[in-house]
C-alpha positions as a printed Julia matrix, in Angstrom:
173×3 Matrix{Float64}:
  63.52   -7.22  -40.26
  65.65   -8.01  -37.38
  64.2   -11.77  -37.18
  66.08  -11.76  -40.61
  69.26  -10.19  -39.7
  69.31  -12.81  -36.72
  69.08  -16.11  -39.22
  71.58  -14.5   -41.77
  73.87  -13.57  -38.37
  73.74  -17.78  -38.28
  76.44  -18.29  -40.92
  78.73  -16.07  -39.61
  80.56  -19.14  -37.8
  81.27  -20.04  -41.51
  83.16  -16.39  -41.99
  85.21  -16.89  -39.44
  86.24  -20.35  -39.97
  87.11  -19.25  -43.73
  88.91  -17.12  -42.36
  91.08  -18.85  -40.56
  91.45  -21.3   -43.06
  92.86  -18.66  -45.24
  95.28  -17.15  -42.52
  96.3   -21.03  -42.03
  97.09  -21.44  -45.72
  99.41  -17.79  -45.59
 101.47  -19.15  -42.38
 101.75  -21.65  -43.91
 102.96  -20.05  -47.56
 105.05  -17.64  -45.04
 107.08  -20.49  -42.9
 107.57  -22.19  -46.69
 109.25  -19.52  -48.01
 111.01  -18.98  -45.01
 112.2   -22.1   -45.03
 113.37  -22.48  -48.99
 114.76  -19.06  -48.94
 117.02  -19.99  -45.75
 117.92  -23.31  -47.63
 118.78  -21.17  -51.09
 121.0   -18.88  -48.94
 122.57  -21.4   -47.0
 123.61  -23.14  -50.54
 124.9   -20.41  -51.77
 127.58  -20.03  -48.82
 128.31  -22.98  -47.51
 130.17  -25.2   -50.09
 129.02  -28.62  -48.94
 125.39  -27.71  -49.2
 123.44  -27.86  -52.55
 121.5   -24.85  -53.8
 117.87  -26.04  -54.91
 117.41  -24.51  -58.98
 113.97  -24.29  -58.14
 113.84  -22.32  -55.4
 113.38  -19.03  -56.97
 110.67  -19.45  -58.94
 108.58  -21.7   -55.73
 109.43  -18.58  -53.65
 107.76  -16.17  -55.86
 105.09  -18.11  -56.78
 104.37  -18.65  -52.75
 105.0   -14.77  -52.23
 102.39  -13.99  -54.53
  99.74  -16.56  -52.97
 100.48  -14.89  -49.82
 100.21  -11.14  -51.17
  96.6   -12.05  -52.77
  95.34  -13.88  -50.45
  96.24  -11.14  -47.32
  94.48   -8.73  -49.21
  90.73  -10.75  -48.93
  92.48  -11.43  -45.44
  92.41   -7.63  -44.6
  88.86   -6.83  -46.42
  87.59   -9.36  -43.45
  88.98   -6.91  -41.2
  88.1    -3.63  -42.58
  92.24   -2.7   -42.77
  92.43   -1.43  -46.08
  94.2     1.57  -46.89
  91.02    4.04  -46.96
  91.09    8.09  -48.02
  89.15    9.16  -44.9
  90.46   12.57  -44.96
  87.27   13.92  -45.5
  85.31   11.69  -43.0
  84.94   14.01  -40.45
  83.45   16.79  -43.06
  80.93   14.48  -44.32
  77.61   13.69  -42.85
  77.33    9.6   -41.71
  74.71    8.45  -44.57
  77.27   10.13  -46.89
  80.42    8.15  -45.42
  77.98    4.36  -45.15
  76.86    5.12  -48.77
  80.75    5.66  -50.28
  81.62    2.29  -47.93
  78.88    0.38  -49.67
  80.1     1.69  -52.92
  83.54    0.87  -52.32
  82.58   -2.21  -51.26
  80.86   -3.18  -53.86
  83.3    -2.25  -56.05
  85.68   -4.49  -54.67
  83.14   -7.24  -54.95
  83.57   -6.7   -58.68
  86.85   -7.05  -58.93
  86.83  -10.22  -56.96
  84.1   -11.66  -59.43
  86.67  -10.35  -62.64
  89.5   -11.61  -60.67
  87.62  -15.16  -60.65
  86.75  -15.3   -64.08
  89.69  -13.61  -65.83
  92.2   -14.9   -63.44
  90.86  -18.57  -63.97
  90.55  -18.41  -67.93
  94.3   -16.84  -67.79
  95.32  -19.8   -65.72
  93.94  -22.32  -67.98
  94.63  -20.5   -71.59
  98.18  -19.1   -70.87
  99.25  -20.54  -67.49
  98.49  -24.17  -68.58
 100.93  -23.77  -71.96
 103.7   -23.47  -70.15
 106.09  -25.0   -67.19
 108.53  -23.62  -64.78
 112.17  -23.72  -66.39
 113.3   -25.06  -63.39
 110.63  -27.39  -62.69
 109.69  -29.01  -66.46
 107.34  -31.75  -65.0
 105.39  -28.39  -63.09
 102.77  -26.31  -65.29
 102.69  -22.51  -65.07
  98.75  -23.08  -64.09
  99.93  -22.54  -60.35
 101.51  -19.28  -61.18
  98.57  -18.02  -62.64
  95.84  -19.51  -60.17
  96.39  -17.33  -57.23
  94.6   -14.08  -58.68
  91.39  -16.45  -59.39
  91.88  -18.33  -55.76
  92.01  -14.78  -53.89
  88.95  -13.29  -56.15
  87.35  -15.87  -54.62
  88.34  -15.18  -50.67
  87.39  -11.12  -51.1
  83.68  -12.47  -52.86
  83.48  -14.22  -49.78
  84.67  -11.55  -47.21
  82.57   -8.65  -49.16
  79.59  -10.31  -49.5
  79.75  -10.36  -45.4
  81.08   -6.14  -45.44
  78.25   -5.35  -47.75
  75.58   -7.81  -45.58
  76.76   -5.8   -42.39
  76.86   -2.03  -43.84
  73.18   -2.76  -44.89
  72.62   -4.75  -41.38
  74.0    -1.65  -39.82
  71.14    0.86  -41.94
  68.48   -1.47  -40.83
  69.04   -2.27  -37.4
  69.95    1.32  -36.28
  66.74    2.68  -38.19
  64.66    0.4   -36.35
  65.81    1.34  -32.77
């Protein structure tokens, strides 16, 4: 078993460069709204200085890009908000088992996320266009939840890989 743990352990250069792809993408969703948000402001005080119509609804749309996309950011880590109140209380296989199963979990709702967050996307999100931004559809308001489902299917198929790595390898010591 371990020779097979060691050729799976292979594409975990792939993880991490996903990974860092996808914290790229939120600095760079994070200095963008920075930046139109400090514009907006600026436009509404200073009289000489236009304030962009569209900047509302560009800074929402990039705030929630960045609030579904740090969530599959933080299942990579493990820094979910966890009930481990009980942790101590409970013996080890107990604790691994409810992680797989709460892991797993969360691997469904990336997989719903994917397919009901796409088909919304298209169906409803593709109708319609920013007021604001008429030439713009709605499709990019819509297309984060489907974009994120797939980031935590990627970063839970690796916590689910190592909590059954972790069963094997320490059973075989």
């Amino acid at each position: 078993m371990p020779k097979f743990f060691q050729t799976v352990d292979k594409i975990k250069p792939a993880y991490d460069i996903t990974y860092k792809i996808v914290l790229f993408i939120c600095k760079l969703l994070l200095t963008a709204d920075l930046v139109i948000t400090s514009v907006c402001v600026v436009g509404r005080y200073v009289p000489f200085v236009p304030d962009p119509a569209w900047s509302e609804e560009v800074v929402l749309t990039l705030m929630s890009y960045m609030a579904v996309l740090s969530a599959a950011l933080a299942i990579r880590r493990n820094a979910h908000i966890r009930m481990t109140a009980f942790d101590q209380y409970l013996p080890k296989s107990v604790i691994r088992a409810l992680d797989i199963l709460a892991d797993v979990a969360v691997l469904i709702l990336g997989v719903v996320m994917i397919t009901v967050g796409f088909s919304y996307a298209v169906q409803i999100g593709a109708k319609g266009n920013y007021v604001s931004m008429p030439s713009v559809s709605k499709f990019w308001m819509y297309f984060p939840i489907p974009l994120a489902g797939i980031a935590m299917v990627v970063f839970e198929i690796e916590a689910v890989y190592n909590h059954i790595k972790g069963i094997f390898v320490k059973e075989e010591k």
